[in-house]
C-alpha positions in Angstrom: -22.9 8.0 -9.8 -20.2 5.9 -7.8 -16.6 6.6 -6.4 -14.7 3.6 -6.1 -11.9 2.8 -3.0 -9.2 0.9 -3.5 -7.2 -0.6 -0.8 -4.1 -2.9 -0.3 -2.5 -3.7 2.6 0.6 -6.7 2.9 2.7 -7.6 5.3 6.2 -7.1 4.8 8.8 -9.2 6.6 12.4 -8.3 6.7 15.6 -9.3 7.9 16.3 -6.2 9.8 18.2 -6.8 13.1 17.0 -3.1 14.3 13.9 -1.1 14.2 16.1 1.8 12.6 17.1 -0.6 9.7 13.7 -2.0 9.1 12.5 1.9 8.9 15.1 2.2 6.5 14.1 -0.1 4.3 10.8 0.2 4.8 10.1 4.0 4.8 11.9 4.8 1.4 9.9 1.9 0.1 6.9 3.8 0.7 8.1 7.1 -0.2 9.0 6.0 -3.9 5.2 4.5 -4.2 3.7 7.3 -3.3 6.7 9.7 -5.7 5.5 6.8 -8.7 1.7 6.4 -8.1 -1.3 8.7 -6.9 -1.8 6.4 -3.7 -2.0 7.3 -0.2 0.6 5.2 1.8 0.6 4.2 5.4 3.1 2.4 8.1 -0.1 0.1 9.9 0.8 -2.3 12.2 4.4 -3.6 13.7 6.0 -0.5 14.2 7.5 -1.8 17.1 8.7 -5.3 15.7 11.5 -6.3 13.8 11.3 -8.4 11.8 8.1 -7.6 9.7 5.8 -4.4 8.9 1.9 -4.2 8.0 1.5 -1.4 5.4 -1.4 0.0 3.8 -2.0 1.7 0.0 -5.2 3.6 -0.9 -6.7 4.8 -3.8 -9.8 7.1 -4.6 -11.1 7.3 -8.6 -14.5 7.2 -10.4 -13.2 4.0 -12.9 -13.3 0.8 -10.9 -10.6 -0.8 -13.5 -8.4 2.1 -13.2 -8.5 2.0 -9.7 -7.9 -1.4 -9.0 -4.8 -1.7 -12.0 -3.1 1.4 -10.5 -3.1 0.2 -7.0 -2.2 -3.6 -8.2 0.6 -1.8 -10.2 1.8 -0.3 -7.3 1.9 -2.8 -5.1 4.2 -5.1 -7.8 6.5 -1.7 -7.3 6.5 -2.0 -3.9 7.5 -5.7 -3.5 10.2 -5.1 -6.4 11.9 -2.3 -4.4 14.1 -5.2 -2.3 15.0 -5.5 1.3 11.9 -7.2 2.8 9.3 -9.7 1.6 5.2 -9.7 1.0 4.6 -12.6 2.6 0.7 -11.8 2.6 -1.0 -8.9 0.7 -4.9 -8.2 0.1 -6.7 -5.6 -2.6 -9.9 -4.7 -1.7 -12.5 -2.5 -4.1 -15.6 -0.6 -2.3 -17.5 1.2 -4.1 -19.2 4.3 -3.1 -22.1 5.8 -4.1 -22.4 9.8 -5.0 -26.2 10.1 -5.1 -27.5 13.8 -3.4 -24.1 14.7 -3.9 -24.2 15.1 -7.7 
């Protein structure tokens, strides 16, 4: 038996002039992904910049095609929520296998 891992991560650029304004627009983002979908959500890599963000989704499930249409699903929600731009984005599927565990 397998587990399959989904993973997406893009990098998000905005026009913020501020870190507190690209957190703003950034941070809700994530927080209605995570409210919409079952996916993990995580703030990677730019923290400290302003004008772009690396973010990360994840997703655990035993149906590859599930897996990977939920967390593409979610990551079209993502860029529609407005304020900032994917300029780059990747999926990745791993999948994981169960056997002595089951």
């Amino acid at each position: 038996m397998k587990a399959y891992l989904g993973l997406y991560s893009a990098r998000l650029e905005t026009p913020a002039r501020g870190l507190k304004e690209k957190r703003a627009l950034i941070k809700p983002a994530l927080e209605r992904v995570k409210a919409r979908f079952p996916v993990s959500a995580a703030r990677l890599y730019g923290l400290d910049a302003w004008g772009f963000e690396v973010v990360g989704l994840s997703l655990l499930g035993n149906d590859p095609g599930w897996v990977e249409e939920t967390l593409r699903e979610a990551a079209r929600f993502l860029a529609s929520q407005g304020g900032f731009n994917v300029a780059l984005e990747a999926f990745h599927l791993e999948a994981i296998d169960l056997d002595g565990l089951v």
